[in-house]
C-alpha positions in Angstrom: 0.0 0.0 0.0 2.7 2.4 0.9 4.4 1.5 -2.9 0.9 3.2 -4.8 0.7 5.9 -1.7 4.2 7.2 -2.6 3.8 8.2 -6.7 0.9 10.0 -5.2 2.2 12.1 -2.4 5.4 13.0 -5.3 2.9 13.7 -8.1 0.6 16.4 -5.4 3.4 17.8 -4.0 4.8 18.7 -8.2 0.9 20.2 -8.6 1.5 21.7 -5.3 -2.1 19.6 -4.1 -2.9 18.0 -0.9 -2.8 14.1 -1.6 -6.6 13.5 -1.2 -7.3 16.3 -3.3 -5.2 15.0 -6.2 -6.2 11.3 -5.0 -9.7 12.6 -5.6 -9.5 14.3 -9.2 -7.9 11.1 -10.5 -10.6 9.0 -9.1 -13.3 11.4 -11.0 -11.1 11.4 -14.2 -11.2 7.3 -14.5 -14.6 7.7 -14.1 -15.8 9.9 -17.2 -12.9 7.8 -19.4 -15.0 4.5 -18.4 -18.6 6.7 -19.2 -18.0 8.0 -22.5 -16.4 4.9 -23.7 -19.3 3.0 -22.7 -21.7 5.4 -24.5 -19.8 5.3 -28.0 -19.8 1.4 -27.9 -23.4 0.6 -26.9 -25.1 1.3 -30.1 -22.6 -0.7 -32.0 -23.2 -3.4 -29.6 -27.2 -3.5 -30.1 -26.9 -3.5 -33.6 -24.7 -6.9 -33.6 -26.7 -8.2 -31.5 -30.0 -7.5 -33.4 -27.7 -8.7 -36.6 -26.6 -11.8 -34.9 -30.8 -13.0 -33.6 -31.6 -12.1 -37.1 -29.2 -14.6 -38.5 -28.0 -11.9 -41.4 -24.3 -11.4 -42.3 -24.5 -8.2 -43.1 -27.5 -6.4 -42.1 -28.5 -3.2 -43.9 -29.4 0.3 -41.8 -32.4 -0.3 -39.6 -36.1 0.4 -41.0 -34.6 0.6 -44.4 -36.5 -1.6 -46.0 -33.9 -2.7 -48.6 -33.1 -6.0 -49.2 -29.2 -6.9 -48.6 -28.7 -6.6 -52.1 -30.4 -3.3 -52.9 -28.3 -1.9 -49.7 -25.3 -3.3 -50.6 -26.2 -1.7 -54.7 -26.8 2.0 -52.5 -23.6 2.3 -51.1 -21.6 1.5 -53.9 -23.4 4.1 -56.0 -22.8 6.9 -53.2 -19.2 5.3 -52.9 -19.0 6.1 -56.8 -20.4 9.7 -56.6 -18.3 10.7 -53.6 -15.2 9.5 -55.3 -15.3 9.2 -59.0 -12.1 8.2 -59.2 -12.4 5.0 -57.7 -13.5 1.7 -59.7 -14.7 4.8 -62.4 -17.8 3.0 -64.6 -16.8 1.7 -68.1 -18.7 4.3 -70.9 -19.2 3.9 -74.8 -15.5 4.0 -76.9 -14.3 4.8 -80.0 -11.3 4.1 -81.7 -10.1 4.5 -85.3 -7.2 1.7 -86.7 -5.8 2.3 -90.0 -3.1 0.2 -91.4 -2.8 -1.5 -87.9 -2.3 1.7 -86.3 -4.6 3.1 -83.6 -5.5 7.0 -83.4 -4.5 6.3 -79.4 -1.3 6.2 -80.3 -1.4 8.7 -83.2 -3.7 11.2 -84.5 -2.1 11.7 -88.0 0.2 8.7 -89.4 1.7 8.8 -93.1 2.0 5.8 -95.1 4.2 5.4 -98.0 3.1 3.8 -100.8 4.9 1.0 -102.7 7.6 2.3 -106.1 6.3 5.3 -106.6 2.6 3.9 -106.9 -0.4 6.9 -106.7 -2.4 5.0 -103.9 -2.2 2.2 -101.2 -4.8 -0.3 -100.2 -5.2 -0.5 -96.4 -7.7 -2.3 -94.1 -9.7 0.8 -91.8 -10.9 -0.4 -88.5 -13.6 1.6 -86.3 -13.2 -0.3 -83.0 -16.4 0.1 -80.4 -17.8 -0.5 -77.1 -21.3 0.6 -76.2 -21.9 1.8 -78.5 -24.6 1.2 -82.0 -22.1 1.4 -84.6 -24.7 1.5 -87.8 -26.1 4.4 -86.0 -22.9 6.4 -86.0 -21.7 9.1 -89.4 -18.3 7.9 -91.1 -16.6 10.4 -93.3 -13.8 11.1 -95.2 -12.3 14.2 -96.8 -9.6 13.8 -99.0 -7.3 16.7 -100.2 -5.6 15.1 -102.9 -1.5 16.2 -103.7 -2.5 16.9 -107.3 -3.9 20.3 -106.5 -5.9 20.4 -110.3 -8.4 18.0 -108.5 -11.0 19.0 -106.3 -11.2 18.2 -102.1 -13.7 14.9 -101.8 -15.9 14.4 -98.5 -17.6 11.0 -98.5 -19.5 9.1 -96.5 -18.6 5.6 -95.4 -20.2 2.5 -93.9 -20.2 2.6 -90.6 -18.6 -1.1 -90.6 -16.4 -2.4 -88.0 -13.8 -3.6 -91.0 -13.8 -2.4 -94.9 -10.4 -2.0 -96.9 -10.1 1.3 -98.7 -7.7 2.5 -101.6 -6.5 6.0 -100.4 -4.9 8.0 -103.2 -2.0 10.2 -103.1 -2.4 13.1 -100.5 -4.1 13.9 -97.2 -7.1 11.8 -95.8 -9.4 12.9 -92.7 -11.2 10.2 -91.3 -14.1 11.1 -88.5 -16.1 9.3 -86.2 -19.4 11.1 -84.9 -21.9 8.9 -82.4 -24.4 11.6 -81.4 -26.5 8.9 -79.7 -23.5 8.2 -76.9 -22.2 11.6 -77.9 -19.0 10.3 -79.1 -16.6 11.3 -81.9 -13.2 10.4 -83.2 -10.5 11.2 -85.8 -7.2 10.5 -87.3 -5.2 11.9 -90.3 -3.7 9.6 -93.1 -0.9 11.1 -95.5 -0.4 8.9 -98.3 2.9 9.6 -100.2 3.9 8.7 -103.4 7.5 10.3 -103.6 6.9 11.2 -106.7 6.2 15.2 -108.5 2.9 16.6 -109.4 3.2 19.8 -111.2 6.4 19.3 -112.2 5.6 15.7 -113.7 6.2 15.7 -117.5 8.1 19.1 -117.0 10.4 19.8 -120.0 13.3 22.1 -120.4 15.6 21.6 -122.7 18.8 24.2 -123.2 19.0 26.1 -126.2 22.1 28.1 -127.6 23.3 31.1 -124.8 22.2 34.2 -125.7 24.2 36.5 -123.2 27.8 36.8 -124.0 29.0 39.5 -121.5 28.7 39.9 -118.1 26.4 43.4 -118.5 24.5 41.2 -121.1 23.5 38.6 -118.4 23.1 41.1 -115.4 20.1 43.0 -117.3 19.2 39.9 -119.3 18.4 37.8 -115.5 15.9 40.5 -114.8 12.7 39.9 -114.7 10.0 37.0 -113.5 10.6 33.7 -114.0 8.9 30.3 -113.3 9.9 26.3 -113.6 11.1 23.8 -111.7 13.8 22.8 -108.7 15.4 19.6 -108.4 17.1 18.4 -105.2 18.3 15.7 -103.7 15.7 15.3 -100.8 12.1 15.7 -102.2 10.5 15.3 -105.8 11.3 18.1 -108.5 8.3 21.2 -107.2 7.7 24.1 -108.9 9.2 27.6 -108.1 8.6 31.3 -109.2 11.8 33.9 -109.0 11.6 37.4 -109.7 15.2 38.9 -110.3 14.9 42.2 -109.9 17.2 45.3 -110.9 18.3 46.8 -107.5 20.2 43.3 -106.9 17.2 41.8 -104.4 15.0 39.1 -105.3 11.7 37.4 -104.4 11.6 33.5 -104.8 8.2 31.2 -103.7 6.8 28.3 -104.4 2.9 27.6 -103.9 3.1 23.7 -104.1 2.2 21.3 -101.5 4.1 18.0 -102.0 3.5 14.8 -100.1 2.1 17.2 -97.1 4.7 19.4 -97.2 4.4 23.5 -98.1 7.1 23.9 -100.3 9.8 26.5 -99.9 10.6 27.9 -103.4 14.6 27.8 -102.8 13.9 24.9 -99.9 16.0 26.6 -97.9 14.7 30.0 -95.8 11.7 31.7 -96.6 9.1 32.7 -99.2 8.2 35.8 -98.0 9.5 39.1 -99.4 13.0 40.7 -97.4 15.3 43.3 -98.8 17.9 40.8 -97.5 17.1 38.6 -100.1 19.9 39.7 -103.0 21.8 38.4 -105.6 24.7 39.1 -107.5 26.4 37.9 -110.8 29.7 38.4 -110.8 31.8 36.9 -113.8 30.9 35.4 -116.8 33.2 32.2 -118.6 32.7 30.4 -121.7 29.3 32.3 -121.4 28.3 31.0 -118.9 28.0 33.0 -115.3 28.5 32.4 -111.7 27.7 35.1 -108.4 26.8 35.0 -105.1 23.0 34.1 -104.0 21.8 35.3 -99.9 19.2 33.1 -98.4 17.0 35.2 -95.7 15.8 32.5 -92.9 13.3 34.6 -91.3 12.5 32.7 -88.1 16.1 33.1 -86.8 16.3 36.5 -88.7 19.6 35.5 -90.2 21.5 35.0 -93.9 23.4 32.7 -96.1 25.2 33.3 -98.7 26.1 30.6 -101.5 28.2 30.3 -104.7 25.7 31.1 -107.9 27.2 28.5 -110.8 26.1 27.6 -114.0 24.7 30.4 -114.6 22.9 30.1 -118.2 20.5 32.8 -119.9 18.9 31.0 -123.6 16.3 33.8 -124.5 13.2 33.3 -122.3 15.1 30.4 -121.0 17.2 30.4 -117.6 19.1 27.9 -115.8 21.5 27.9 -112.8 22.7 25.7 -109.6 23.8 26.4 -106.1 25.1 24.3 -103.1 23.8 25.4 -99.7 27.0 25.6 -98.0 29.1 25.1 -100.0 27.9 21.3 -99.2 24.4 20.5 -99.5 23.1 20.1 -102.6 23.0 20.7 -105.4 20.2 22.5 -106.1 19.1 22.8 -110.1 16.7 25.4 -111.4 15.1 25.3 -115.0 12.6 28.6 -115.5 11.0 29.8 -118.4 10.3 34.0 -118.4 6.4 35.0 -117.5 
């Protein structure tokens, strides 16, 4: 007795309390701890117990009047609403597979074809789930790369599996479900590799007709238009104006294989005083100068070695290599 008497005597004397005071307060302390745990587990207690007579594993809320099931049904859904982000309900989906290749992966996908061949034949798969297919719109727009014919928009079955032939140039495909309010879409470049308005182009060089340097420096002058062959992309067409002052404007309004071309394929189209040329000597009548290539997005310049340099009449050829290295590039242009 004098062990338990002892704690207490040192703990009141550190409150600075008599012993039966602080005896006392500890007493009435125990006692609410053992109340209000009592109250908190009492109704839990009466509802196992009325579980347990009942013989019912899980009993739903009292006076509910919901079978297990139904119960069991109502809490998930208020479990869903609360957190949608948990066990999230499966809705209608759409998916477009052309070639083998999914839009999920890839929105826009370009396919070449086979030697040079104006179309490819592929298989185009609409993949679905919840969704009434035969009630959805399929369409296709087709912009072809031969710009003399006109865009195409289609409607297609609205099949799970049909093979198309998709001719050279861009090809929209789109999904729309307005029943489950779902669309989808995907892009399909087919490229041949090969020219369009420069197909069948012909040029062929004629006898010079400027035999001095002066005669080829005012001779260069004017608007000219033809072709440029490269090493990286089919021959495209190109339009130069040579102008008096020494500047130049150079553009090319093709699109080849999904590409805008660029009418010297190297900087830009647009108009810039710091586009300029030069001829500079003339040999065996045939000249060479110096060319500056504006890039406008890093608003710098280039310049390259003019060569070749030949004027036939209302004929006009010449070559450069970007660099020094890269290259060459061949123009053949006919006066306007």
């Amino acid at each position: 007795m004098e062990k338990i008497k002892q704690p207490i005597r040192k703990a009141a004397n550190h409150l600075n309390m008599p012993p039966k005071v602080f005896a006392f307060v500890c007493f009435a302390l125990i006692i609410l701890a053992v109340a209000g745990l009592y109250a908190v587990l009492k109704p839990h207690a009466q509802n196992s117990n009325i579980a347990a007579e009942a013989g019912v594993k899980n009993a739903p809320a009292l006076n509910s009047g919901k079978t297990d099931n139904e119960e069991n049904s109502a809490v998930t859904e208020e479990y869903h609403s609360q957190d949608p982000n948990s066990e999230p309900k499966d809705g209608p989906t759409l998916e477009i597979k052309v070639n083998g290749t999914s839009n999920k992966n890839f929105t826009s996908l370009m396919i070449r074809t086979d030697n040079g061949q104006s179309s490819k034949t592929v298989p185009v798969q609409i993949i679905s789930s919840g969704i009434e297919l035969e009630g959805c719109k399929v369409t296709q727009k087709t912009d072809f790369d031969n710009d003399s014919l006109p865009v195409r928009t289609q409607e297609l079955k609205a099949v799970a599996t049909q093979t198309l032939t998709l001719e050279d140039g861009l090809h929209s495909f789109s999904v729309n479900c307005k029943k489950e309010g779902v669309t989808s879409s995907m892009d399909i470049l087919i490229a041949d590799g090969q020219p369009e308005r420069c197909k069948g182009f012909g040029f062929s060089e004629s006898a010079v007709t400027a035999h001095s340097l002066q005669d080829l420096q005012s001779g260069i002058v004017g608007t000219w238009k033809g072709c440029v062959a490269q090493p990286w992309l089919p021959t495209y067409e190109v339009t130069m104006v040579f102008k008096a002052d020494g500047t130049y404007d150079s553009y090319s309004n093709e699109k080849l294989d999904g590409q805008d071309m660029i009418g010297l394929y190297y900087g830009t189209d647009n108009n810039n005083p710091a586009k300029k040329y030069q001829l500079t000597g003339l040999s065996n009548d045939i000249g060479s100068g110096r060319l500056t290539i504006y890039f406008e997005n890093s608003n710098t310049t280039v310049t390259n070695d003019l060569q070749n340099v030949k004027l036939m009449g209302n004929k006009l050829s010449f070559s450069f290599n970007h660099l020094g290295q890269y290259g060459p590039l061949s123009f053949q242009l006919n006066r306007q």
